[in-house]
C-alpha positions as a Markdown table, in Angstrom:
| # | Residue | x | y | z |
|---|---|---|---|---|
| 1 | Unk | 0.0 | 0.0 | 0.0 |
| 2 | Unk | 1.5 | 3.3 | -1.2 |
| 3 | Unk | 1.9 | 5.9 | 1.8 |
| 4 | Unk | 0.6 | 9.2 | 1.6 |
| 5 | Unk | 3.5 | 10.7 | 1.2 |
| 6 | Unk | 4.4 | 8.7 | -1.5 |
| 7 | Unk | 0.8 | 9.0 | -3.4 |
| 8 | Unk | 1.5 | 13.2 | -2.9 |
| 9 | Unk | 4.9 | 12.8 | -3.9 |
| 10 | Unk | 4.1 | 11.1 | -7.0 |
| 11 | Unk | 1.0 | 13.8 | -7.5 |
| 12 | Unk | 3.8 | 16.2 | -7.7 |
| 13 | Unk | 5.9 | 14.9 | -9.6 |
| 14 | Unk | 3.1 | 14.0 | -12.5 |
| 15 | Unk | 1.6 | 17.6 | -12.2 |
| 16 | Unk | 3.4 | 19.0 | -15.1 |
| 17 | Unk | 1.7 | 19.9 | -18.6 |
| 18 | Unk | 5.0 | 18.6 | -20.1 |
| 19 | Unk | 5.4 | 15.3 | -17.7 |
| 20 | Unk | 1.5 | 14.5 | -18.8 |
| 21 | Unk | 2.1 | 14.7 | -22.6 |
| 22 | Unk | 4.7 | 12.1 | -22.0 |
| 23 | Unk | 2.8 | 9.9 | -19.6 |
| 24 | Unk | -0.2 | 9.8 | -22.3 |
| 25 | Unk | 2.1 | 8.8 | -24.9 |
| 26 | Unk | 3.9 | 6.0 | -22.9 |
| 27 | Unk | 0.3 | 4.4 | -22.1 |
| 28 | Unk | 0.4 | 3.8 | -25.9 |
| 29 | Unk | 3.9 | 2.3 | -25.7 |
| 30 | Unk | 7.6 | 2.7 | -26.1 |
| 31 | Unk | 9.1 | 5.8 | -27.0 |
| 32 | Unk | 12.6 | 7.3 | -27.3 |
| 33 | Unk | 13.6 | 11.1 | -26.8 |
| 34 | Unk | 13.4 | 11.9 | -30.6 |
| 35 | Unk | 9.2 | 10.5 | -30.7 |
| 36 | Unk | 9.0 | 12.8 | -27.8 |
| 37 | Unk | 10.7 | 15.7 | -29.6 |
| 38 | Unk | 7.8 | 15.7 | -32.7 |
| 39 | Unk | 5.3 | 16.4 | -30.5 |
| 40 | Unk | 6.5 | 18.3 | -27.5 |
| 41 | Unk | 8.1 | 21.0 | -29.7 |
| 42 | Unk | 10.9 | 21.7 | -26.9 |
| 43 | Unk | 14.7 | 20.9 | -26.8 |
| 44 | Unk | 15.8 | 17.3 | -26.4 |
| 45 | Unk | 18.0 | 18.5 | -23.1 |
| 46 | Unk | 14.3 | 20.0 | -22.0 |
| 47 | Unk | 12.8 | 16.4 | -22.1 |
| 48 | Unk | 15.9 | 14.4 | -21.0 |
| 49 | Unk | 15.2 | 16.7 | -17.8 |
| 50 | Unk | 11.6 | 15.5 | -17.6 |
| 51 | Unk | 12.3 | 11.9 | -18.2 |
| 52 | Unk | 14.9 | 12.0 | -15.6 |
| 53 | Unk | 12.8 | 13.2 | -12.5 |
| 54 | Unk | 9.8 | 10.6 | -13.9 |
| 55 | Unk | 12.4 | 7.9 | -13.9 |
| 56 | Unk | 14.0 | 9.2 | -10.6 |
| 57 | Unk | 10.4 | 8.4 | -8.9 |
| 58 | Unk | 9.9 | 5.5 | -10.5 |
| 59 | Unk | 7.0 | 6.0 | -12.8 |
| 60 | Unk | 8.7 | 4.8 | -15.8 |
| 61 | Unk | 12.0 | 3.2 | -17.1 |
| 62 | Unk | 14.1 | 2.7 | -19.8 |
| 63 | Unk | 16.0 | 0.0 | -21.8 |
| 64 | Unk | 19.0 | 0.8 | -24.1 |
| 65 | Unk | 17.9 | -0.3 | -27.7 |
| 66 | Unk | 21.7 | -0.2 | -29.3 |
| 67 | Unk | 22.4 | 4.0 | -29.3 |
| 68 | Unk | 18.8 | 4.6 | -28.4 |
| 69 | Unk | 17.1 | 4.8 | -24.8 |
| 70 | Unk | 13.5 | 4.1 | -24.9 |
| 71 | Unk | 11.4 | 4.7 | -22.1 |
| 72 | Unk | 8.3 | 3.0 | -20.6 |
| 73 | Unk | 5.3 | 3.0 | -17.7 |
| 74 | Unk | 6.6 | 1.8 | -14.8 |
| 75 | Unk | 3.9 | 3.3 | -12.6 |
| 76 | Unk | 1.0 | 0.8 | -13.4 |
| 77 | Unk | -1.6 | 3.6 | -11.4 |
| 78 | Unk | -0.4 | 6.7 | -14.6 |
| 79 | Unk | -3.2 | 4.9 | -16.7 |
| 80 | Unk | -5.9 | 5.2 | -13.9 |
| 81 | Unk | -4.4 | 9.2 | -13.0 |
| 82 | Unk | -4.9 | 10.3 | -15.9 |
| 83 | Unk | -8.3 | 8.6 | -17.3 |
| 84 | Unk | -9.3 | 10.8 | -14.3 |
| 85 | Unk | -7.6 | 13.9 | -15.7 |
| 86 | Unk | -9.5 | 13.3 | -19.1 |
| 87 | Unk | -13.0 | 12.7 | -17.3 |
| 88 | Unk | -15.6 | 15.2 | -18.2 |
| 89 | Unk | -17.8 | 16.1 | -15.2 |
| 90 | Unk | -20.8 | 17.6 | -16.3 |
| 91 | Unk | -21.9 | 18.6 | -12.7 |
| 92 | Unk | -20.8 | 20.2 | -9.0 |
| 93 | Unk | -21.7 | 17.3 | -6.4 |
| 94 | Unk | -24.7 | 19.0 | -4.5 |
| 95 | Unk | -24.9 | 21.3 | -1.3 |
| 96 | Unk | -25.6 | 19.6 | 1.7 |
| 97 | Unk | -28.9 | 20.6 | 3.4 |
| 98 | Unk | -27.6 | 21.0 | 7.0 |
| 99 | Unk | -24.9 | 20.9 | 9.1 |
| 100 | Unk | -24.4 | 16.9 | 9.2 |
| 101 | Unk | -23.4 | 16.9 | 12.7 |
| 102 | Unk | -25.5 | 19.5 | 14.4 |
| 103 | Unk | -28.8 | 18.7 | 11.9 |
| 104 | Unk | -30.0 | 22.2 | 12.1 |
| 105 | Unk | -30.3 | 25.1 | 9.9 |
| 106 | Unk | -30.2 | 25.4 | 6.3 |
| 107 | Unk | -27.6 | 25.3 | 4.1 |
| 108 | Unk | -26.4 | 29.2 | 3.6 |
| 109 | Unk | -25.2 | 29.6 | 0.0 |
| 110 | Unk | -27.4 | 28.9 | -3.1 |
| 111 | Unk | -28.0 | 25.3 | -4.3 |
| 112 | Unk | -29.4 | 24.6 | -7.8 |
| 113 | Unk | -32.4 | 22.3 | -8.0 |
């Protein structure tokens, strides 16, 4: 069971618009730093950086393929993370009616019916 610390830790290190490209891509499959490059439109030493701290925290991995490194998921919860981060909530959970420990007044702000 993952501690909280490590389940923050690895909320951090995921939070990144840059770090979520590359996590989407990986739940596709393999890539190396140059399929990263056509899409990401920043500098190889830019996503080497990225790769790094993912791999550092053990979300994903690599393997040498001859001159080329090509990274994987590691991490088998990414997948679940971000099919979260793509769900589309159509609506705000509702307003409670009352207090739900001392049961009395009315909820003060405005609730949609």
């Amino acid at each position: 069971m993952r501690s909280l610390h490590h389940r923050v830790d690895l909320l951090r290190v995921c939070a990144h618009h840059v770090r979520i490209h590359i996590l989407e891509e990986l739940c596709s499959g393999v890539k190396c730093v140059s399929d990263f490059e056509e899409f990401l439109q920043i500098s190889q030493p830019n996503i080497s950086q990225h790769l790094n701290l993912l791999r550092r925290h053990g979300v994903i991995d690599y393997y040498n393929d001859g001159r080329l490194r090509c990274y994987f998921l590691k991490d088998p919860i990414v997948p679940d993370l971000l099919a979260v981060l793509k769900k589309d909530y159509i609506e705000e959970l509702p307003a409670p009616a009352c207090c739900p420990v001392t049961k009395k007044g009315k909820y003060p702000g405005n609730r949609k019916h």
